[in-house]
C-alpha positions in Angstrom: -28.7 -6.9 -4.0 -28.8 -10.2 -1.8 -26.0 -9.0 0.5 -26.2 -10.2 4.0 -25.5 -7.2 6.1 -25.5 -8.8 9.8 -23.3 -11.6 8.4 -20.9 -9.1 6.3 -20.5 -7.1 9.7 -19.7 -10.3 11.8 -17.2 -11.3 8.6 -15.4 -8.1 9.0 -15.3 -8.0 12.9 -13.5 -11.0 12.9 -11.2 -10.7 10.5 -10.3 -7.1 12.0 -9.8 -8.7 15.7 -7.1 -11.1 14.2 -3.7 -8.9 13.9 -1.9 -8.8 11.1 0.8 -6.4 10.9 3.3 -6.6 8.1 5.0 -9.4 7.9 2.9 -11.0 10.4 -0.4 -12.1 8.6 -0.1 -15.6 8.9 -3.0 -16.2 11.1 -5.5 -14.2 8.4 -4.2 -16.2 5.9 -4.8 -19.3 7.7 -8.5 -18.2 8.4 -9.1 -17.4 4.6 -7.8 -20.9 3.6 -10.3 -22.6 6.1 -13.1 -20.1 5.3 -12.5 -20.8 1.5 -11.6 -24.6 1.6 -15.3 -24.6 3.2 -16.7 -23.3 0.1 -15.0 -26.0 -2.4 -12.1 -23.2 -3.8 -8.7 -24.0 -4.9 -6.7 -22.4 -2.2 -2.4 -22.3 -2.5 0.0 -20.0 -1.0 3.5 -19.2 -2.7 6.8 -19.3 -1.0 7.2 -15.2 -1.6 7.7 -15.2 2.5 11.4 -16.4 1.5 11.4 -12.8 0.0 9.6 -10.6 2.3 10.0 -12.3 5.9 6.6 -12.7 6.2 5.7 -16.0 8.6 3.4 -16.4 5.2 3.4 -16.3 1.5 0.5 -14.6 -0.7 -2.7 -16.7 -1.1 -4.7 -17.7 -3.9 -8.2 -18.6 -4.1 -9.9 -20.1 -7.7 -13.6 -20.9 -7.6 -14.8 -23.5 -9.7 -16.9 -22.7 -12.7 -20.0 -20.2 -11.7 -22.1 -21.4 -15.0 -21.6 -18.2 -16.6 -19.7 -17.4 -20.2 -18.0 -14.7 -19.0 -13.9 -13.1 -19.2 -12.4 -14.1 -15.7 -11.3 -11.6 -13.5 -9.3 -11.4 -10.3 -10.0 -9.6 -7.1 -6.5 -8.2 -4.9 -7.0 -7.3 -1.3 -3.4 -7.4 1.2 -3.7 -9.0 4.7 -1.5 -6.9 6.3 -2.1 -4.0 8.1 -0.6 -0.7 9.7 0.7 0.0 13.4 -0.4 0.2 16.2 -2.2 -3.5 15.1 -1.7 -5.7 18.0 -4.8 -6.1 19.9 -7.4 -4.8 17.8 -10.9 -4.6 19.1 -13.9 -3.5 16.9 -16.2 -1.0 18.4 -19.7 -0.7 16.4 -22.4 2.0 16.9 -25.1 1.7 14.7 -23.6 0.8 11.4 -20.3 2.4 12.0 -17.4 0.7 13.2 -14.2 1.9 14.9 -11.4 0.8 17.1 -12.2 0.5 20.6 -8.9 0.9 21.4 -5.3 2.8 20.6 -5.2 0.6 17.3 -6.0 1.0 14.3 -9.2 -0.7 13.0 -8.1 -2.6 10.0 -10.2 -1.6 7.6 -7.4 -1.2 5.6 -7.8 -3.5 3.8 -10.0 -5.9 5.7 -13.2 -4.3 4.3 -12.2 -5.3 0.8 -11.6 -8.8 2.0 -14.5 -9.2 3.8 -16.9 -7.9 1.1 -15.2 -10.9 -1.5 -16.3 -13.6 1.6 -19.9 -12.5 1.5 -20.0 -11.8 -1.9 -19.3 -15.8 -2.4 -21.3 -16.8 0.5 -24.0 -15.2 -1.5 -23.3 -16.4 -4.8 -22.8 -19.7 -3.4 -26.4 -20.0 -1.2 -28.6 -18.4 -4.0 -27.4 -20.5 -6.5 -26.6 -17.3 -8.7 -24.5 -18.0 -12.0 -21.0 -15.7 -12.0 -18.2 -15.7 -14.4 -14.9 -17.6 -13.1 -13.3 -15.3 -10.7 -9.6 -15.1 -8.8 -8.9 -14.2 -5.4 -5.4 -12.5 -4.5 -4.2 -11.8 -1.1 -0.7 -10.1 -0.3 1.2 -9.8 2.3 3.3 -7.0 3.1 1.6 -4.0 0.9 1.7 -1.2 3.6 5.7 -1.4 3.8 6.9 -1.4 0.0 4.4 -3.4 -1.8 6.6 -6.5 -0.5 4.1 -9.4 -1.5 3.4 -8.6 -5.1 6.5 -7.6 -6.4 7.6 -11.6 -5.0 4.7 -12.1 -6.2 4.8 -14.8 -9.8 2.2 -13.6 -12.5 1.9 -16.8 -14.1 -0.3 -17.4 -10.7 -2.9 -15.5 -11.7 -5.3 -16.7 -14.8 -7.4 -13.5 -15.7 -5.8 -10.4 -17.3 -8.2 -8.4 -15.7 -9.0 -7.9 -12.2 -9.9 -4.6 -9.4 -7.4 -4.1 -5.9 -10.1 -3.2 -3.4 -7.6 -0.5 -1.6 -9.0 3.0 -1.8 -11.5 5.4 0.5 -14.3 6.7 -0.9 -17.6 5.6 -2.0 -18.3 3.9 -5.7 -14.7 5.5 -6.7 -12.8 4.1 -9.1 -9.0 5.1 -9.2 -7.7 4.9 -12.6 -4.1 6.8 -12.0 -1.4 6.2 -9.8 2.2 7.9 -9.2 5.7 5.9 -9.8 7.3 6.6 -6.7 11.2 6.7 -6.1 12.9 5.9 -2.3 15.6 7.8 -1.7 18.4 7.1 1.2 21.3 9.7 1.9 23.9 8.5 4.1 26.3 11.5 5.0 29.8 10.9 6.8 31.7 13.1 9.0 34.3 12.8 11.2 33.7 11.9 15.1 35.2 14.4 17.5 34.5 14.8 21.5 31.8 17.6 21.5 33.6 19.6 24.7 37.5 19.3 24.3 38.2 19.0 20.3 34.8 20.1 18.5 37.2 21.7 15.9 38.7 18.4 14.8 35.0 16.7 13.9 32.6 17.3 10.9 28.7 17.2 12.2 27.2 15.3 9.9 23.4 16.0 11.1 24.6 19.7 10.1 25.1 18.6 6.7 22.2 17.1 6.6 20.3 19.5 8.4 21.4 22.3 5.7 20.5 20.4 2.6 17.0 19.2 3.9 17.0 23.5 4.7 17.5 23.6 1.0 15.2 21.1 -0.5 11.4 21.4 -2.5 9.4 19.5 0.0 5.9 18.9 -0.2 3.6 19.9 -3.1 6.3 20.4 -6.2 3.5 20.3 -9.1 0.3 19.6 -9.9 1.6 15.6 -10.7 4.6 15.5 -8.0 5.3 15.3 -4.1 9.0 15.0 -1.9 9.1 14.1 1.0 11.9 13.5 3.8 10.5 11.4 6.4 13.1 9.4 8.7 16.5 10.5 10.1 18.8 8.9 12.2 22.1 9.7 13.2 24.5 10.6 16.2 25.5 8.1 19.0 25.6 10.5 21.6 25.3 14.6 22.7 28.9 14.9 23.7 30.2 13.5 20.3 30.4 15.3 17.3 27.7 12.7 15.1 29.9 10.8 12.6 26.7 9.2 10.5 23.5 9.9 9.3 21.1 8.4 7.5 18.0 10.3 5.9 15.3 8.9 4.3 12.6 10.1 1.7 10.6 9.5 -1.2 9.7 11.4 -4.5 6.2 10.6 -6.4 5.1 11.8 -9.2 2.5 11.1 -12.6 4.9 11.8 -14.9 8.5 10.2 -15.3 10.6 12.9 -16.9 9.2 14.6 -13.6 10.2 12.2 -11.1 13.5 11.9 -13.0 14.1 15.8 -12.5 13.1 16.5 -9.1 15.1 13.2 -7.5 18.2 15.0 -9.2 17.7 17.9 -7.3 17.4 16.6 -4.3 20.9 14.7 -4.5 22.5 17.5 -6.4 21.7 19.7 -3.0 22.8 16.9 -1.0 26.2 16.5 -3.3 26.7 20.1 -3.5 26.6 20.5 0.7 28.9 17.9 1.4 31.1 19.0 -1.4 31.4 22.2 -0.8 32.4 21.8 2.9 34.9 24.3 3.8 37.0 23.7 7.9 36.6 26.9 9.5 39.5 26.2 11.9 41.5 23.8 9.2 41.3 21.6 12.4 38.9 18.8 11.3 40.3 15.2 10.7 39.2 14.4 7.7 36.6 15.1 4.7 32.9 14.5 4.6 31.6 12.0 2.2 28.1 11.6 0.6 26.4 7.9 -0.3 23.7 8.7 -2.5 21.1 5.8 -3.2 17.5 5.9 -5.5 15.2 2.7 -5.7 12.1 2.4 -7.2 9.3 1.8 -5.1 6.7 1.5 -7.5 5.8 2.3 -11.1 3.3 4.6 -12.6 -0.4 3.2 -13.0 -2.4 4.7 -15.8 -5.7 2.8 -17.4 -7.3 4.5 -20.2 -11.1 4.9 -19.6 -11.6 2.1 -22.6 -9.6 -0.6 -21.1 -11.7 -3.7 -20.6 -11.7 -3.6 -16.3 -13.0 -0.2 -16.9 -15.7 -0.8 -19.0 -16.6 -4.2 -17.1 -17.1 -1.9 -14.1 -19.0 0.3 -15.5 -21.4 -1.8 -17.2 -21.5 -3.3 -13.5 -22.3 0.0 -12.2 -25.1 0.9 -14.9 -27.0 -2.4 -13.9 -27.0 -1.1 -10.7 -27.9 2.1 -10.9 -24.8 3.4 -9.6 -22.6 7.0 -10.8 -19.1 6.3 -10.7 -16.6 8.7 -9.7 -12.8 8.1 -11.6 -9.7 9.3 -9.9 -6.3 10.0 -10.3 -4.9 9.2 -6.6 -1.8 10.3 -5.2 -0.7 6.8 -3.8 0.7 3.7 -4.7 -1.1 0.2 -4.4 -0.9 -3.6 -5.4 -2.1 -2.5 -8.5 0.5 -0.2 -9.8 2.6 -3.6 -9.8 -0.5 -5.9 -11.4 -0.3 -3.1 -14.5 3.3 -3.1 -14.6 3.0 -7.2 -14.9 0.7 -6.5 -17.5 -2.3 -8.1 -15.5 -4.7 -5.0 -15.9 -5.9 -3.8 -12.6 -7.9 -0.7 -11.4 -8.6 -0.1 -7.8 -12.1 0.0 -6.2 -13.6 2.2 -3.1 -14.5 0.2 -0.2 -15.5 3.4 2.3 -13.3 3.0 4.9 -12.2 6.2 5.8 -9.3 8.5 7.9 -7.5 5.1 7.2 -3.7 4.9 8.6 -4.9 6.4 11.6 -6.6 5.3 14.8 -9.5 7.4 14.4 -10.3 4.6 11.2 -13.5 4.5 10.4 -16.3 2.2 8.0 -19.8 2.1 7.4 -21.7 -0.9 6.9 -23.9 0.2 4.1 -20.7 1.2 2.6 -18.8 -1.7 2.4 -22.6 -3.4 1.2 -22.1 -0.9 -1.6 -19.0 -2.6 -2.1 -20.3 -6.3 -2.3 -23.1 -5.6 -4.1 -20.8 -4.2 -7.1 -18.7 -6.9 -6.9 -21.6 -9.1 -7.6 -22.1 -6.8 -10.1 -19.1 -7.1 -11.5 -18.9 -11.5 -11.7 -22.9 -11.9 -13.1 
């Protein structure tokens, strides 16, 4: 459409170079608010950073009225982003851009954001008419979706609106898992590991033998598991007292997730209760604290829900094929629908995100304004 590409790149360069790892995005917010103060936009920030520790709260940006008779809708990006983020420096080549360094790039989810700032810059210069639109930025997404769930949805004016937080090309996700966190804390009974190893209970053994037991992976065609941290032991000549494993369960389908988070503390149960001394020497019993917490609902949108079909209708005037998916992760927007604030998640390119080998393409995120655009006229 109108996109400015050189100025979309120099948008996105800059926003990538400031760091913003969770809990940290302060200074990105402060650069939206002056960038969007510029351009005659409400901008506040709640006081969610009470809840999440961020040094800032989640920001939102109201446009006054574009001229055009249209339902409002609201854009959701987060500011924060994964480690290793201190330090970031953009390498381009071409129309690709990378990390020059050991960091990540930032494209996750700076991409999204900086396609919404030219989008407006546009809209804004060519005096083009658009429909009133939101902007929503969290903090805190990448560790537990912190920022929205503190997040108040009497904030937020449309009942509509697209999280710009997925890989991919002109890809709309329309499905998300709930996801469950798990923690198992497993007590034994210290012992010294040389003179009295008889009269302790290893409690990373426990643990060990029940993770040896557990469906991890790939359960079904809707469902993961996985255990990902453990910590435990204070040192190799003591018999470890404590440890803490933690995991998560996902899957499309609650009766599912349900089932397979009950398996996974009936193995854990069923070790530590079924203990047995060997020598009848140990000091004590082991003991099991067992604790689930939701991490996120599931997000399902029906293909006639009305952000559907205003993207599509924004894709047909652009010639554009959509491509709808059912993802595997969890988003801003699995919280939006669970507010009842309808929200589907766009494409924005970036790719091998989480990663420093990130990657993104301008023409990409150009594809990404230009539906945007789309999308508000």
């Amino acid at each position: 459409m109108d996109i400015n590409l050189e100025r979309l790149a120099s948008v996105f360069t800059t926003l990538c170079e400031i760091d913003s790892p969770s809990k940290q995005e302060g200074r990105v917010a402060a650069h939206l608010q002056s960038i969007f103060a510029e351009m005659g936009a409400e901008v506040s920030e709640d006081n969610s950073a009470s809840q999440t520790g961020s040094d800032c709260g989640n920001l939102f940006v109201r446009f006054p009225d574009g001229g055009l008779d249209k339902e409002p809708v609201f854009f959701n990006c987060h500011m924060d982003t994964v480690i290793p983020a201190v330090g970031v420096k953009v390498k381009r080549e071409g129309d690709i851009f990378t990390s020059a360094g050991d960091t990540v790039l930032g494209s996750d989810d700076k991409a999204g954001i900086a396609a919404l700032i030219e989008v407006m810059y546009t809209l804004q210069e060519k005096s083009i008419p658009y429909g009133p639109v939101e902007y929503v930025f969290t903090t805190c997404e990448e560790v537990g979706l912190m920022g929205v769930k503190a997040l108040d949805p009497s904030s937020i004016k449309a009942k509509i609106g697209y999280a710009l937080d997925s890989s991919g090309i002109n890809r709309v996700i329309v499905g998300a898992p709930a996801a469950k966190h798990i923690t198992a804390k497993i007590r034994g009974v210290a012992a010294h590991a040389g003179l009295s190893p008889e009269k302790g209970i290893s409690a990373i053994q426990l643990a060990a033998k029940a993770i040896a037991r557990l469906n991890l992976g790939r359960l079904d065609s809707e469902s993961t598991a996985n255990m990902g941290l453990i910590a435990g032991g204070t040192a190799t000549n003591i018999i470890p007292e404590y440890v803490v494993i933690q995991g998560e369960v996902r899957s499309h389908t609650l009766s599912k997730l349900e089932a397979h988070v009950q398996q996974i503390e009936t193995i854990f149960k069923d070790e530590v209760d079924n203990w047995r001394d060997p020598e009848s020497m140990a000091e004590g019993k082991p003991s099991l604290d067992f604790l689930v917490v939701e991490d996120y609902p599931v997000m399902k949108l029906d293909k006639k829900a009305a952000a559907i079909k205003r993207v599509e209708e924004a894709a047909a005037a652009l010639g554009a094929e959509l491509d709808y998916v059912v993802a595997g992760g969890g988003s801003d927007a699995n919280i939006f629908n669970k507010l009842g604030i309808q929200c589907a998640i766009l494409s924005t390119g970036m790719d091998k995100v989480h990663s420093t080998r990130e990657t993104i393409k301008l023409a990409d995120m150009a594809l990404t304004a230009d539906l945007i655009m789309a999308i508000l006229t």
